[in-house]
C-alpha positions in Angstrom: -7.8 0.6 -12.6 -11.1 1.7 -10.4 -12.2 4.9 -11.3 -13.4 8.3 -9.1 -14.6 7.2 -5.5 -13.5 3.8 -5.6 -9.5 4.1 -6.0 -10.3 7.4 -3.4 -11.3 4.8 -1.0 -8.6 2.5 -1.5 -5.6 5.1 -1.8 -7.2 6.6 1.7 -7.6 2.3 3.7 -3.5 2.5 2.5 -2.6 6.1 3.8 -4.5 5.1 6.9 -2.5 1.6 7.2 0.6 3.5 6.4 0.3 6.4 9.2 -0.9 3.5 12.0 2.0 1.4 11.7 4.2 4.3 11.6 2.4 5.3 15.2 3.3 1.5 16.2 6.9 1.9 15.8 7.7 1.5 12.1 9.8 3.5 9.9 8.6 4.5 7.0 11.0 3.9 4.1 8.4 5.5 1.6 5.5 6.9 1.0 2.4 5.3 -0.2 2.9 5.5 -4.0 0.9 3.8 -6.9 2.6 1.7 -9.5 1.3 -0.8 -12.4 1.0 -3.4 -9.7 -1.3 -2.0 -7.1 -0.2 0.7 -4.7 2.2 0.1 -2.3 4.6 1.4 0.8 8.1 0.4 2.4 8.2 0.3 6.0 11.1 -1.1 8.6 9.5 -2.7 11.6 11.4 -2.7 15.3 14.4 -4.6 14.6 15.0 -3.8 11.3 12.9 -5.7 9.2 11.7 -4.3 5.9 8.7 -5.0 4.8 6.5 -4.1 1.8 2.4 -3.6 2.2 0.5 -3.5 -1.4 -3.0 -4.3 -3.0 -3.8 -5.6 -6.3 -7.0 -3.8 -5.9 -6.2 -0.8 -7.8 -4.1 -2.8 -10.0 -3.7 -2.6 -13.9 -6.2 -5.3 -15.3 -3.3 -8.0 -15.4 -2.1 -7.7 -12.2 -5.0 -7.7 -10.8 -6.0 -11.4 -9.1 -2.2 -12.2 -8.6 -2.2 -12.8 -4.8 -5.7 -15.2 -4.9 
């Protein structure tokens, strides 16, 4: 996993992502939360659609690479 500034930088890209599309209309089902596989967030767009946002970029090593 990046270290110090690095996952700082990524964990604030997702919060930002996360708090825009809820100002567009979308519900947010979670919050932005980190897991094995990159962090991630739930939201339901207009309509009902749920969708799920994540990066492999703070990843564990294996993960990482897995959407290229």
């Amino acid at each position: 996993m990046p270290q110090g500034g690095l996952l700082n930088t990524l964990t604030a890209d997702v919060q930002a992502m996360h708090h825009r599309l809820e100002r567009d209309g979308f519900v947010a089902e979670t919050d932005v939360f980190h897991h094995e596989r990159g962090s991630r967030f739930f939201l339901r767009a207009p309509g009902g659609v749920m969708i799920e946002f994540n990066t492999r970029a703070d990843a564990e090593a294996k993960f990482r690479g897995t959407f290229d």
